[in-house]
Residue, then its C-alpha position, 0 to 999 in steps of 0.5 A: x057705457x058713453x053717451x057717444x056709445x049709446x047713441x051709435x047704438x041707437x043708430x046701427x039698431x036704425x039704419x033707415x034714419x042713419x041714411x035719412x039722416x045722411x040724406x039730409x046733411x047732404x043735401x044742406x052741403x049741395x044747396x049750401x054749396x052751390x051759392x059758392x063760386x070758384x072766382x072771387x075773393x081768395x078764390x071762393x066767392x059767397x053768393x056770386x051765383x044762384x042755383x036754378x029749379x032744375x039744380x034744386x030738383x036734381x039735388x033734391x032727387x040725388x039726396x033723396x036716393x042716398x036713404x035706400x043706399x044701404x039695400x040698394x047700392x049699385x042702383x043708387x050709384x046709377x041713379x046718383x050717378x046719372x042725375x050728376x051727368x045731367x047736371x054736368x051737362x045742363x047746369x049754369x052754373x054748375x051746382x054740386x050734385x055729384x056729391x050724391x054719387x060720390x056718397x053712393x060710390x062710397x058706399x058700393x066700395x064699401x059693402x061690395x068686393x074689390x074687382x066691383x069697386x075697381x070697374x063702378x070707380x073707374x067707370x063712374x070717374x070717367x063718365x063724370x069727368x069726361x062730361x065736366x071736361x067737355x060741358x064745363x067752362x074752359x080751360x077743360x083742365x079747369x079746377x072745378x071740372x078736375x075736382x070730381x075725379x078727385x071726389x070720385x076717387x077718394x070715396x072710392x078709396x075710402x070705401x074699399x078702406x073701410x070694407x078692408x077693416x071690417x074684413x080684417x076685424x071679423x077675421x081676428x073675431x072669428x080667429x079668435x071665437x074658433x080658439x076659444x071654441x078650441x079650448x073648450x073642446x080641448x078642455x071637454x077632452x081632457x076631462x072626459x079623459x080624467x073621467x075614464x082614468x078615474x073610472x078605470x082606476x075605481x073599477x081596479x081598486x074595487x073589483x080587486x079589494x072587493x073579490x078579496x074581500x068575498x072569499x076571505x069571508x066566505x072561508x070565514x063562514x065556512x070554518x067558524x064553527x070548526x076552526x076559529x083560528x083559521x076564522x079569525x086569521x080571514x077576517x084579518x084578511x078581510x080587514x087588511x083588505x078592506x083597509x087597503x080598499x078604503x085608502x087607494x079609494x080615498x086617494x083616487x077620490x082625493x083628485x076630484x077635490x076642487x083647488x081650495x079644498x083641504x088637501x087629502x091625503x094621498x100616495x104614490x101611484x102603485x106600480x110593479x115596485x109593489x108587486x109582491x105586495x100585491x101578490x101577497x093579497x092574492x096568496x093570502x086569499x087561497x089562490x097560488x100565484x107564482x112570478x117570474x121576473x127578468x125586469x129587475x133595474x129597469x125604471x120605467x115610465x110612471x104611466x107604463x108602471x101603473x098600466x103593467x101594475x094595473x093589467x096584472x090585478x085585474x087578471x088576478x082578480x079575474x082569476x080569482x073570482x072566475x076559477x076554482x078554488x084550487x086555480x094557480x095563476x103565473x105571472x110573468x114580466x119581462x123587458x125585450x127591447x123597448x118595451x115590456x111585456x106582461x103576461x098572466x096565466x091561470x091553469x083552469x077552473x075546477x072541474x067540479x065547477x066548470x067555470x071559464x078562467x080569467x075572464x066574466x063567465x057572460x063577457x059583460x064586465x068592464x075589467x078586460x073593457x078597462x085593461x084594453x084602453x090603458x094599454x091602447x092609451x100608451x100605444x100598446x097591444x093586448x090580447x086576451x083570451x081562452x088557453x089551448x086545455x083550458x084556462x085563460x091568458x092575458x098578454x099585454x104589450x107595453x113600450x117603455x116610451x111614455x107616449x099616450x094617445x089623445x082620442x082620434x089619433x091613429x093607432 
């Protein structure tokens, strides 16, 4: 920072001896000025008059107002104002006191509005000028009794100026802290989006992995002693399982790595491309699962093929954990018109177990929660809920324009 800078620091942080000092500079320039003549030696003449007590006092009086110009404004332009009238009328010679009132009238068109300054410039202009002209020596169109209205006129002009600057510059700072704030909120949303879509996309991954991973273990236990073959062939399950858990968790948290950590290793997004795939993990777990396609050459958008791939898992994980053993699940992907619709049924618990299919027995779970908010973000629709003779059905929705919705926007 400049010496200049840290000076006009100083002074803003002080502006009571800003103006006193203001006061002072003006008042040297009045007494200064009034020893100066317009007759003489190229047209100025340097001592050829002597200001009297009254002209002192009024410069005096016309100075020492100007200090309160900043918390007064209009009062001092009427007081400048009104000691600078007295002057006109009484002063012989005539001193410059109407430099106060041209400093005061500066400084109310420069802290009021326009209307303001145009009705206090017009009227101090033309009181002052008028008393010059008449009060002054002759011709009334003399130098000296028109050279107020110029003075008038520019303070005015320059303050309603400087007022127009301050205005424009605190427009373009505003403007531009209210997009800065825009951007930060833009960028809060985005990553609480990202936060949601990681969250949806552990939950998937783990509930599916997970529920795998409990029955194949669980029909390990229950044949070791008997048929260790059939034991071993679920704890192969149950690796695979866990394999495929620890891979798609270690892509997912992969996004989480800042731009100069070492790349992690990752794969493409899962979409109905690997369906059978993931319907073998199900099959191979006990649970049948049969599929009907109509599908078959469409190529749909990345977000929508993740979304479809991601409904039916966690419907099947549902169906795994929440029906029977001997529960059967249908699903069905079908393409009509611009968008696909994805549908996954289960024929019912057991009626030994009496539990309620496809969704948490308490409605506690994040699963359904999960599947709703990818649907909706791709402007789709979903319903789930109990089938007539039991069972449960999750249907979704999906258009095959790659639109999400940003928080807020209508549905």
């Amino acid at each position: 920072m400049s010496t200049f800078d840290r000076a006009r620091g100083r002074l803003k942080a002080h502006p009571l001896a800003l103006d006193a000092a203001l006061a002072a500079g003006a008042l040297v320039c009045m007494v200064v000025g009034s020893f100066a003549g317009p007759h003489g030696e190229n047209g100025v003449g340097w001592g050829v008059r002597r200001p009297d007590l009254l002209s002192l006092v009024l410069m005096t009086l016309g100075a020492a107002a100007l200090v309160f110009r900043r918390r007064a404004s209009r009062t001092v332009l009427a007081f400048t104002g009104t000691v600078s009238l007295v002057e006109c009328v009484t002063g012989d010679p005539r001193a410059p006191v109407a430099m106060s009132a041209v400093v005061a009238l500066y400084t109310v068109a420069a802290a009021t509005d326009r209307p303001t300054t145009l009705r206090l410039g017009l009227l101090t202009m033309s009181v002052l000028t008028g008393a010059a002209m008449l009060a002054g020596p002759p011709p009334w169109y003399a130098q000296e009794n028109l050279a107020i209205f110029a003075w008038t006129g520019m303070a005015a002009a320059g303050g309603d100026a400087v007022r127009s600057r301050r205005a424009f510059v605190h427009a373009i700072r505003e403007r531009a802290e209210r997009a800065e704030r825009t951007r930060e909120e833009e960028a809060r949303r985005r990553v609480a989006e990202e936060r949601l879509r990681i969250a949806r996309d552990l939950h998937d991954v783990v509930a599916h992995h997970i529920a795998l991973v409990n029955v194949q273990a669980g029909v390990a236990a229950h044949v070791m002693d008997k048929r260790p073959d059939q034991a071993k062939e679920a704890l192969a399950h149950v690796r695979e399982a866990s394999r495929s858990a620890l891979n798609e968790l270690r892509a997912t948290v992969g996004l989480l790595r800042q731009s100069g950590d070492p790349e992690a290793p990752t794969e493409p997004a899962p979409g109905l491309d690997r369906l059978d795939e993931l319907v073998g993990t199900f099959r191979s777990a006990g649970l049948h699962v049969e599929v009907a396609r109509t599908d078959h050459g469409t190529t749909l958008p990345a977000a929508v093929d993740l979304a479809a791939y991601r409904v039916i898992q966690e419907a099947l994980t549902n169906v795994q954990k929440h029906a029977g053993s001997r529960a059967k699940a249908e699903v069905s992907v079908v393409r009509v018109g611009p968008v696909v619709e994805i549908t996954v049924l289960d024929g019912g618990a057991d009626e030994d177990d009496g539990r309620h299919a496809g969704g948490p027995q308490t409605g506690g779970g994040h699963g359904l929660l999960g599947m709703r908010e990818r649907v909706t973000a791709l402007r789709g629709t979903l319903t789930t809920g109990p089938r007539y003779g039991g069972g449960f059905r999750v249907h979704a929705i999906l258009p095959l324009t790659n639109r999400t919705s940003a928080p807020g926007d209508p549905a």
